[in-house]
N, C-alpha and C positions, 0 to 999 in steps of 0.2 A: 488475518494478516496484521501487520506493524501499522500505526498509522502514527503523523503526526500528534506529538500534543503539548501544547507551552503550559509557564508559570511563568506567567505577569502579576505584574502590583495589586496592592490591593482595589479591592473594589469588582475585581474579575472574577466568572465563574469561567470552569475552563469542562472544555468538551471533549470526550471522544471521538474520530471521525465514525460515523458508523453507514456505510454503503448503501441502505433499505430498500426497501419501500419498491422493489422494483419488482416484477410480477413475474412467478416462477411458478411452471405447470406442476402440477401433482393431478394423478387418475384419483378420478367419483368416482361416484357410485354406479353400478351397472345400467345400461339404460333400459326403453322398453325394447321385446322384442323384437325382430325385425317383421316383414311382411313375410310370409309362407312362401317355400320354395314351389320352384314349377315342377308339373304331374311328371314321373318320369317315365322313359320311355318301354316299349315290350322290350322282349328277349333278355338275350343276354348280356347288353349294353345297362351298367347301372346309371341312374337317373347323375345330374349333373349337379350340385348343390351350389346354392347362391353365393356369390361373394361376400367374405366378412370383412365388414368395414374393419378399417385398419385404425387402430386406438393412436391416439394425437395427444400432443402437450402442449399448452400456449407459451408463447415466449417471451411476448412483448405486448403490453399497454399503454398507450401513447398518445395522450398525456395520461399520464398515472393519476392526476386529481383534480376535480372540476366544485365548481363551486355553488355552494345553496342558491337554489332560486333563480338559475339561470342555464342554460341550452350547451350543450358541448359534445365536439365529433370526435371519438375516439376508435384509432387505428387499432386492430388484433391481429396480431400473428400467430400462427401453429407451425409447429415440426409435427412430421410423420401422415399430415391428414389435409386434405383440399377444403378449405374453407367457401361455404358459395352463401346466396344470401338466405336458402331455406331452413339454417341454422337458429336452435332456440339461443338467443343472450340474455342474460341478465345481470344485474348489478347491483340484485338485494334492497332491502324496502327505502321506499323514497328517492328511486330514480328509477325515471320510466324510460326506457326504450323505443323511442318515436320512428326511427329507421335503419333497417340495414343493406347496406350498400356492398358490392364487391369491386374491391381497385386491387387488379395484380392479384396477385396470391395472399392479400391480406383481406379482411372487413373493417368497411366503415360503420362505425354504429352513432349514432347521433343521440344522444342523452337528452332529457329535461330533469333536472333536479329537485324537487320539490323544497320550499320556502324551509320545512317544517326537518328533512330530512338530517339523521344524526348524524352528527359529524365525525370522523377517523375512518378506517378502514376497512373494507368488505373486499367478500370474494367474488370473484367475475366466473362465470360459468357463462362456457360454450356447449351446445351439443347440436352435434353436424345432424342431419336426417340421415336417418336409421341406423347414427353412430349412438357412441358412449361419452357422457356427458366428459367434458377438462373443465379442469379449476384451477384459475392463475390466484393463490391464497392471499388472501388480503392485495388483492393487485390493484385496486382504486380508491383512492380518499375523496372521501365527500368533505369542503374544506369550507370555512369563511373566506370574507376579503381579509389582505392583508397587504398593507404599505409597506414600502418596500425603497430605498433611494442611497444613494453612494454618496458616504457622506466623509473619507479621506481614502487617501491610498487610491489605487491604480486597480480596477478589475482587468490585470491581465495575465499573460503567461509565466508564473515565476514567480510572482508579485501580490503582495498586500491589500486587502482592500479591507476600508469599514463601510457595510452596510447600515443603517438606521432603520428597523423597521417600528411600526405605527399600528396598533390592534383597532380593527374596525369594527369590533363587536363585542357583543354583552359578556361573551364568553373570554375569562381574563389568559394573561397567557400564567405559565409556571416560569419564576423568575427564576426556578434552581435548575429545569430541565429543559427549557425550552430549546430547540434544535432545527436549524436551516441547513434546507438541503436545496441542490441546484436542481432544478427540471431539467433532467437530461438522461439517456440510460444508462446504468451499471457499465458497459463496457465503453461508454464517453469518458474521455479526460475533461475534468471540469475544476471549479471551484471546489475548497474542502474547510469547513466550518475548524475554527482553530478556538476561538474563544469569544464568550458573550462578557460583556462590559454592560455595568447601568441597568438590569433589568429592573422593571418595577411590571405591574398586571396589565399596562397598558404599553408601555413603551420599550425600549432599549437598543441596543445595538452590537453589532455581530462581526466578529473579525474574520476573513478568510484567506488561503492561500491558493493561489494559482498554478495547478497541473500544472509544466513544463511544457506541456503539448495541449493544454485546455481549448477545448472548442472556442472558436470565434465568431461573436456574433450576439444577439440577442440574448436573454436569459433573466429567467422567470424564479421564484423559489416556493419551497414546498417546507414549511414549518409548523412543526410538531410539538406540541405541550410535555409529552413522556413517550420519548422512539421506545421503551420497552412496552405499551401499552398501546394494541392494536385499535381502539375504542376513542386515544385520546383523542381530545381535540386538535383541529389541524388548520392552516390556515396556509390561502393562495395567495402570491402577488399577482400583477402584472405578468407578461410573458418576456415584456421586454425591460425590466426594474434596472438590471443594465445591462451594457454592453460588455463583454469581453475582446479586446482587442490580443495582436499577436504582438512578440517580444522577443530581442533579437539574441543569444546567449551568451558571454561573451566567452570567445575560445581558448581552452587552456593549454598550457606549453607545460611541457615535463621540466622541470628543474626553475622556472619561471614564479618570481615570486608579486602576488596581486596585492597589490596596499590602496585600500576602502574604506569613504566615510559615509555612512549612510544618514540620509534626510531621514523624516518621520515617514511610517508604513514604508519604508523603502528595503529592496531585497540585494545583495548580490545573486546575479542569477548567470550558471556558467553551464559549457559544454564542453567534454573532450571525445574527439575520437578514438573508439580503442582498435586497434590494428595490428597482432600477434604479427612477428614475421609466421615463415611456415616453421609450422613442431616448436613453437613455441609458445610463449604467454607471454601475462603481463601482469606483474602484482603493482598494484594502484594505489597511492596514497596520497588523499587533501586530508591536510590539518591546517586549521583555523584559530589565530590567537589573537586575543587581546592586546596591543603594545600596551606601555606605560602611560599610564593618563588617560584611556578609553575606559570610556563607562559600560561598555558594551558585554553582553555575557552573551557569547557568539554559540549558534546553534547551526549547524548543517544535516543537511538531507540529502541523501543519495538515490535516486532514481535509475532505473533503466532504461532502455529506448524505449519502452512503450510512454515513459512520459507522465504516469500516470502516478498518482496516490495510494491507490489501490495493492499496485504492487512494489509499493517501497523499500528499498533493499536495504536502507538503514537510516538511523537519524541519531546523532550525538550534541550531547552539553558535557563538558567533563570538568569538573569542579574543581579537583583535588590538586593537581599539578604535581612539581617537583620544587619545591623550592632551592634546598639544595642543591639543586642543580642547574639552576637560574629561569626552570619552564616557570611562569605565570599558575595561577591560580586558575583563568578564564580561557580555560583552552578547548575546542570539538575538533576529533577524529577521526576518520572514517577508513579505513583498507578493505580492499577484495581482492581474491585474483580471479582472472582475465583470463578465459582460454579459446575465444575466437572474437572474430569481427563484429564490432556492436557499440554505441555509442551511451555515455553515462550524460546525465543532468545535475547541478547541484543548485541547491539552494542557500543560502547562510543569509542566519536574519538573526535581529538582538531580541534575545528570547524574553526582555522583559519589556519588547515594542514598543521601545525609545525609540530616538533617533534625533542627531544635530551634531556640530559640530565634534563635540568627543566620542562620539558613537561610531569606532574606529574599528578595522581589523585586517590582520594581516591574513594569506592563505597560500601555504606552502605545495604548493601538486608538483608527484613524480609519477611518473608509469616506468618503473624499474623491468626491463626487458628479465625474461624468467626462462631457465629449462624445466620442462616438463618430467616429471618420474610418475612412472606407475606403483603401485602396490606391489609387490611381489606375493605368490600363493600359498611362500613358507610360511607356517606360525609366525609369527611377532608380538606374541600377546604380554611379553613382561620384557622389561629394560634389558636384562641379558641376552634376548633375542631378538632382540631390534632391528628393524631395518634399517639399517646402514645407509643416510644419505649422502656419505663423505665428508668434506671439510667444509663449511660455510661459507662463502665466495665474499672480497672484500668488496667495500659497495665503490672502490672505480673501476671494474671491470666493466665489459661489455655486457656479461650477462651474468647480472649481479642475483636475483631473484633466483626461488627455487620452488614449482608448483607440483604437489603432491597429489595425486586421485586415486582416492581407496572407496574402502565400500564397507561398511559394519553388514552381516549378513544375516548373520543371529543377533537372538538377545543373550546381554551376558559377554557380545565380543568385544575385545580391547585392541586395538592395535597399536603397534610403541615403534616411535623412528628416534634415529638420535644424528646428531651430528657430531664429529669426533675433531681431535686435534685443534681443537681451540688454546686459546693462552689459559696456564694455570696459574698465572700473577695478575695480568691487565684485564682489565673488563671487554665482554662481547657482547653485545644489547641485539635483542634481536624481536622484530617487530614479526609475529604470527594471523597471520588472518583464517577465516572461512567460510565457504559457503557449505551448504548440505540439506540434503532430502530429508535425510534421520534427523531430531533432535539429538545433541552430541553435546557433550562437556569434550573442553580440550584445555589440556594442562601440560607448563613448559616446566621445567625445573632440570637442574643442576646436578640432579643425584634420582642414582636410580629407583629409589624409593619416594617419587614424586611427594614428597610431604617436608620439604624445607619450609623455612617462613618465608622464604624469596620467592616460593610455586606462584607463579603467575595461571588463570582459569578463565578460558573465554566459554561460555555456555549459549548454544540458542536452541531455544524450544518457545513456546507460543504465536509461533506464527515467525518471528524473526528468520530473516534470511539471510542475513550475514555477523558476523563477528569478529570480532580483533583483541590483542592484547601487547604490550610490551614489556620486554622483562628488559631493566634498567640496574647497571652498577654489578652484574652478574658475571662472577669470577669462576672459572672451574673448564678443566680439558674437553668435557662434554656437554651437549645441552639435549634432554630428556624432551620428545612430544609424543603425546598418549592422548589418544582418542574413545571416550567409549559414548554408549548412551546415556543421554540426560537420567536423574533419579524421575521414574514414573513415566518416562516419555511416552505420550501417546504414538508415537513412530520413531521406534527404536532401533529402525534397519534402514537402509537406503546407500544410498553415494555421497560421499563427501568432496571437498579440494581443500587444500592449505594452500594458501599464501607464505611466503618465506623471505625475508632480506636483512641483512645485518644493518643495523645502525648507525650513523655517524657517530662519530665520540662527541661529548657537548664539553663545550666549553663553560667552564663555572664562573657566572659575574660577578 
């Protein structure tokens, strides 16, 4: 998946988000046999054979990391199999298993950690009596202490925070890899590590942003010397190092324009409801600029109702501008369309986490109401067989937007829409989005041999989940979009949508 990630000033290293660390079953190795079936019976009644256990996966480890040299109760879950206490556990050399307890459908296991025990992480194996051993893989770190305290910005929903953390041990940290994670599970919306500041073997400190929907409440971290290195050293805070409080978002209006100056560590942080009438959509668009005299290099992020990081539908910096045309230099934009009930998040923060008086930015939101078109089953695979979307609707109409759902089926398939009857003198700018299952190149142009110098190309493949592009100053009676798979996509077939809306004309300053 996409996840956040800045460039700030010098002196910063900057992180991947990376999800870890969180404990996923995979089947061991066979167990022992079972005990021998019962003698069966005469005649012609055959004997009855025993019940085979039924093979299990663990799901959850809880807390995922305990620390050298001291006692801890950790919660196990399984899918597929009834955990009771007659079950073997273990957690690999230098943590002994003192108890096991059953609460609900889960085990309690109560740990002592030995002084000596090495630190990163090992695998947890369960095996039920007279089942087959599970293995939650690397599902526990054995960690040191680690300090832990908030030391700007806000730990909350939406929002900024700099953590300071404090190495309590012999063992130094990696100033080039070091990486914080929240204690909390995979499917929590939480805090997400955005960038380390100041490391040196002992100390530094840690920038993060706040899920839109991040849990409220206490919260602990789990920091790792090399997240690609199951082995490396790892380090525990407190549980409660801070608090995450809730944050209220503020609501956005289609055509409604927001002007923001952000303090230090400070976010806008927005919410729109998305609400199709029926048989229709909605193609969406925040764009976020710089005015004159803000030092700000405006970055947003686009969520979905789950709120989370994890499944981030997009994030833009867009550098280049238009000069010519009087767009700024420091501008982020974001489009999707919309084809049922569901609520978006946004973020925009100054991606070089400044903030003060000129740390300015304007944010432009429409949700342009859309008709929906299907695919049709005739070929369409080159520009003279095009699916015909008609005339591209002017944007003061009612329903100015236009959302297309097709589907690439094979590899190798192309699909071509065009729209016709445009002006062959005046410019028609037309702003394209998309979402899709397949990785897909999508390419707008002018002429039906897609290969002008004006071909505009929006591409998602690596995880991305949406994309956009605009074609700006483009003259001509048609306008070309062709859909095929990315070059090598690892999923080169699936469902797509386009987004569609023609563009204001800009006025030149």
């Amino acid at each position: 998946m996409k996840r956040p990630t800045l460039h700030a000033g010098t002196g910063a290293s900057f992180l991947a988000v990376a999800l870890v660390l969180t404990a996923c079953g995979t089947r061991g190795e066979d167990g022992p046999p079972g005990a021998p079936g019962a003698q069966g019976t005469t005649g012609d009644t055959p004997p009855t054979p025993p019940p085979v256990p039924r093979a299990g996966s663990i799901n959850q480890v809880t807390p995922r990391a305990g620390l050298v040299d001291r006692e801890v109760e950790v919660t196990i879950t399984a899918d597929g199999v009834t955990l009771d206490p007659s079950a073997q556990v273990s957690f690999g050399d230098g943590v002994r298993v003192l108890d096991v307890a059953e609460r609900g459908p889960a085990l309690v296991v109560t740990l002592a950690v030995a002084p000596n025990a090495k630190l990163g992480a090992r695998d947890v194996t369960v095996t039920p009596k007279g089942g087959e051993p599970m293995v939650a893989t690397k599902g526990f770190v054995v960690a040191t202490s680690l300090g832990a305290k908030v030391a700007g910005g806000k730990a909350e929903q939406g929002g900024l925070v700099r953590v300071d953390v404090t190495n309590h041990d012999r063992t130094w940290f990696d100033p080039e890899r070091f990486t914080l994670y929240p204690l909390v599970a995979e499917t929590e919306a939480s805090l997400v590590s955005l960038a380390s500041q100041e490391f040196t073997a002992t100390d530094g400190s840690v920038i993060l942003l706040g899920d839109p929907l991040a849990k409220t409440g206490p919260l602990g971290f789990l920091g790792v010397n090399d997240p690609q290195d199951p082995d490396s050293a790892s380090f525990l805070s407190a549980p409660d190092a801070v608090t995450v409080t809730a944050r209220a978002a503020d609501k956005l209006v289609s055509g409604a324009l927001v002007e923001k100056t952000l303090g230090a560590l400070e976010t806008g942080f927005f919410t729109a409801d998305l609400a199709p009438a029926a048989n229709e959509g909605i193609v969406l668009d925040a764009w976020v600029r710089a005015p004159e005299g803000s030092t700000m290099k405006p970055m947003v992020l686009a969520y979905p109702e789950s709120g989370m990081a994890r499944d981030l539908l997009d994030q833009k910096q867009d550098d280049e501008g238009i000069p010519f045309l009087g767009i700024p230099a420091t501008t982020a934009r974001i489009a999707y369309p919309v084809t049922r009930v569901t609520k978006g998040f946004f973020v925009v923060l100054d991606a070089s986490l400044g903030g003060g008086p000129t740390t300015k930015f304007t944010l432009e939101y429409s949700a342009v109401r859309a008709q929906i078109l299907k695919e049709k089953p005739d070929a369409h695979a080159t520009a003279d067989k095009a699916q015909n979307l008609g005339s591209l609707p002017g944007t003061t109409v009612t329903v100015a937007g236009r959302i297309l759902e097709g589907e690439l089926t094979a590899n190798g398939e192309s699909d071509v829409y065009a729209f016709t009857g445009l002006s062959a003198k005046s410019s028609t700018d037309l702003l394209v989005s998309v979402t899709s299952e397949a990785e897909v190149v999508v390419t707008i142009d002018t002429v039906p041999t897609m290969d002008s110098e004006r071909a505009v190309q929006i591409q998602l493949g690596g995880g991305a989940k949406v994309g956009m592009g605009a074609t700006t100053a483009f003259v001509g009676p048609n306008r070309y979009i062709q859909v095929t798979a990315a070059p090598d996509a690892a999923k080169a077939t699936g469902k797509y949508t386009l987004g569609m809306k023609r563009l204001p004309a800009v006025t030149v300053q």
